[in-house]
C-alpha positions as CSV (number, residue, x, y, z in Angstrom):
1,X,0.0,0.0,0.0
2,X,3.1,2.5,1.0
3,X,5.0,1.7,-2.2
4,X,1.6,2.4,-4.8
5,X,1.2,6.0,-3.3
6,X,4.9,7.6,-4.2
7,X,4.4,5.7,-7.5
8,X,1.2,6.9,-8.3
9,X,1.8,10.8,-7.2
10,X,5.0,10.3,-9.3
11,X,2.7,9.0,-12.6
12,X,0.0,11.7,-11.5
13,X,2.7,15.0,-11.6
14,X,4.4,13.7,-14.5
15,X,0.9,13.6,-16.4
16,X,0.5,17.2,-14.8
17,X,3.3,18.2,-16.4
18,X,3.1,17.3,-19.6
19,X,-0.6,18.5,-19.8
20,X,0.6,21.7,-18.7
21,X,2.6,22.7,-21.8
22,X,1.7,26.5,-23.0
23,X,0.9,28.1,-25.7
24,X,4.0,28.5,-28.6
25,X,4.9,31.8,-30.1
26,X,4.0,33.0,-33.2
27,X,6.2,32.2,-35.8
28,X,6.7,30.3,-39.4
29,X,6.4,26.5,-39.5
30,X,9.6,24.6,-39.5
31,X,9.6,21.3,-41.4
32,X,6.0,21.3,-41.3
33,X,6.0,21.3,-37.7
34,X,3.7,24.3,-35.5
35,X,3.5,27.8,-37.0
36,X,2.6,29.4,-40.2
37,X,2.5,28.6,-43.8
38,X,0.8,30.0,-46.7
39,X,1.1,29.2,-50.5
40,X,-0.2,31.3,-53.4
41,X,-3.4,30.2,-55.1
42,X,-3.3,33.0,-57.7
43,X,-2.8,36.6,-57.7
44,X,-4.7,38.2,-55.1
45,X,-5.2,34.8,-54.0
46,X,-3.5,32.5,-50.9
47,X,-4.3,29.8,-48.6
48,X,-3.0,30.6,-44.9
49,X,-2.3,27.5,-42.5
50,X,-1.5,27.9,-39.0
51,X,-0.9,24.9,-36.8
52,X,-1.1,26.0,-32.9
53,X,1.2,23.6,-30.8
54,X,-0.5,21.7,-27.9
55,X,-2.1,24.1,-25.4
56,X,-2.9,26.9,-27.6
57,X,-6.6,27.8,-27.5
58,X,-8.2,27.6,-31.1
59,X,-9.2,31.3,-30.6
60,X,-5.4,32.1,-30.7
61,X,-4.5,30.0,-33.5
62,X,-7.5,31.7,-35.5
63,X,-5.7,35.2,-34.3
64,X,-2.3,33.9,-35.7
65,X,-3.7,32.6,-38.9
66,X,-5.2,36.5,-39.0
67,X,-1.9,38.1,-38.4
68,X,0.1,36.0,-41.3
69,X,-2.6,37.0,-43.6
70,X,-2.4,40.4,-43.0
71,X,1.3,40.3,-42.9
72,X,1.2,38.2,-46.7
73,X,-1.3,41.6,-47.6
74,X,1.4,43.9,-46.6
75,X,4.2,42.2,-48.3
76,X,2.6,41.8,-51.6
77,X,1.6,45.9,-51.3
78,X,-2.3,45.4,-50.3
79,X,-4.4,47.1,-47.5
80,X,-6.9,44.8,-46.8
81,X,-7.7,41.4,-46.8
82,X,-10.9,39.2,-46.9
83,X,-11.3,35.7,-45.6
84,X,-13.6,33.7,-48.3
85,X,-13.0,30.2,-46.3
86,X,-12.1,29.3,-43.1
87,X,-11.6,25.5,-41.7
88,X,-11.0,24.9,-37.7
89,X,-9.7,21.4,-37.2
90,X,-8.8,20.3,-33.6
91,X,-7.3,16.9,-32.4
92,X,-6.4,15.1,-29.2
93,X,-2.7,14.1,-28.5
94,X,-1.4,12.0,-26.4
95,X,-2.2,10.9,-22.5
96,X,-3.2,7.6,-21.2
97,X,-6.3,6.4,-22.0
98,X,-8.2,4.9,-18.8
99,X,-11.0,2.3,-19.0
100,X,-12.1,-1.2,-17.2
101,X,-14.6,-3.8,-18.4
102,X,-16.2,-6.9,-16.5
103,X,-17.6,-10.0,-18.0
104,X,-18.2,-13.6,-18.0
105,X,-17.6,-17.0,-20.2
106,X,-17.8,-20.5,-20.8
107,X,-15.7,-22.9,-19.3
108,X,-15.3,-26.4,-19.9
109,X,-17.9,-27.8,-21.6
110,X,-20.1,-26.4,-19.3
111,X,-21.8,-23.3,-20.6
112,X,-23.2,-20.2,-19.3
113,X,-25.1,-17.0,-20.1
114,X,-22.7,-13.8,-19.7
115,X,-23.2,-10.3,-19.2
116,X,-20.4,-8.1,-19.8
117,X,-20.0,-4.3,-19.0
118,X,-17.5,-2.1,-20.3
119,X,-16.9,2.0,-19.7
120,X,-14.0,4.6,-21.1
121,X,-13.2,7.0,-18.3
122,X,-11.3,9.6,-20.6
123,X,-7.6,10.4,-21.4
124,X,-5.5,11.9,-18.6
125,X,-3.2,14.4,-19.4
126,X,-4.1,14.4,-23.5
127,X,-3.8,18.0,-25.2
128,X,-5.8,19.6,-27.9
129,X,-3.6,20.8,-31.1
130,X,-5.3,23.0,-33.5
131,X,-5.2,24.3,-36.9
132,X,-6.5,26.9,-38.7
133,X,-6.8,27.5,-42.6
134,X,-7.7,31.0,-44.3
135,X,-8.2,31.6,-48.2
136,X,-8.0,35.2,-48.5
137,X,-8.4,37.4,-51.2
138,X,-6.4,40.6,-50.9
139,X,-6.9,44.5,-52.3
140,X,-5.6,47.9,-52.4
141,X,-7.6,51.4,-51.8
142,X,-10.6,51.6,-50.2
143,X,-11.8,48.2,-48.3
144,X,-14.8,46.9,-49.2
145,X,-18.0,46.4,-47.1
146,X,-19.0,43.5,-45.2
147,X,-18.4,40.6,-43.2
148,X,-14.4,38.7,-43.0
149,X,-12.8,42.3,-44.1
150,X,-10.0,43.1,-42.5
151,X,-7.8,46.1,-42.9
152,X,-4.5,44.8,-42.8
153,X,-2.2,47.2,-40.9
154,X,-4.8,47.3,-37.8
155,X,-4.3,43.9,-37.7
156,X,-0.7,43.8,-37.9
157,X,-1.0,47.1,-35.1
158,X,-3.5,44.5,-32.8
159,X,-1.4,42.0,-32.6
160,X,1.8,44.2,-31.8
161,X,-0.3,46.0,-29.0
162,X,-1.6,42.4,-27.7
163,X,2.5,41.2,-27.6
164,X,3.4,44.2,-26.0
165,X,0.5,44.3,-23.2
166,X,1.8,40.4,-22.5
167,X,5.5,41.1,-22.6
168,X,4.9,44.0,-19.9
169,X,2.3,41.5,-17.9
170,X,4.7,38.4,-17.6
171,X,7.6,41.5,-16.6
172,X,5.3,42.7,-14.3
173,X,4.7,39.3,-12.9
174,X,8.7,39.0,-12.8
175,X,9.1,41.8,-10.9
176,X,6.1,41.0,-8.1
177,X,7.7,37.3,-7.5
178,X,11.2,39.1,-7.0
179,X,10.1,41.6,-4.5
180,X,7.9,38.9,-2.5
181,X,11.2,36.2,-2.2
């Protein structure tokens, strides 16, 4: 009984910590791995794909996938952007998979009427990856009306002001923890 409860608190913060991962940075996809990718359709025309690493909520990845788009407006001298198709597509990763099951048989050549029961009681410590894909068609001048139009360098100011605002947060954070040791 004494040796299963170190063993199982070990098992129980090691699938604590791996479930605990947080959300990646934004940046391009290397090797195919988490990040951003986009590939010209046709001019005016591109397919954006970010894949969030495990932890990162699929409202961020969407946010991400926003930001390369308006980046790939900028850099091929546009001003706005809008999204004509948009796919969210999430999937569970890793953990350990818990379940138990009871039932009966035939033995011999005796035979006997069974019931069996069977239940899944979830993953432990799995994590949701998520990717988003944009096609976007991009302009110049004055942006058009309606929905899934974005103006490109507000975008691209957003997201700065959102990275800033965290940056000074986790500093701030920093600097309470030093003062309180």
């Amino acid at each position: 009984m004494f040796k299963f409860v170190p063993i199982s608190l070990l098992i129980l913060l090691t699938l604590t910590a791996c479930a605990s991962a947080g959300p990646a940075d934004y940046s391009a996809a290397n090797g195919g791995r988490f990040g951003f990718s986009d590939a010209k359709i046709e001019t005016g025309r591109y397919r954006v794909i970010y894949k969030g690493s495990g932890g990162v909520p699929p409202f961020v990845v969407e946010q991400f996938a926003l930001r390369r788009a308006a980046e790939l407006t900028l850099e091929n001298d546009q001003d706005w952007f809008r999204v004509v198709g948009k796919q969210v597509d999430g999937d569970r990763r890793g953990g350990v998979s818990v379940g138990g099951g009871v039932g009966s048989g035939r033995v011999g050549r005796r035979s006997s009427v069974g019931v069996g029961v069977g239940g899944d009681f979830g993953t432990i410590g799995s994590r949701a990856f998520y990717e988003v894909t944009l096609e976007i068609l991009t302009g110049m001048g004055e942006q058009p009306e309606g929905e899934e139009v974005y103006n490109a360098r507000s975008i691209i100011e957003n997201a700065t002001l959102r990275q800033n605002n965290d940056s000074q947060s986790q500093t701030n954070s920093n600097a309470s923890a030093a003062t309180t040791n």
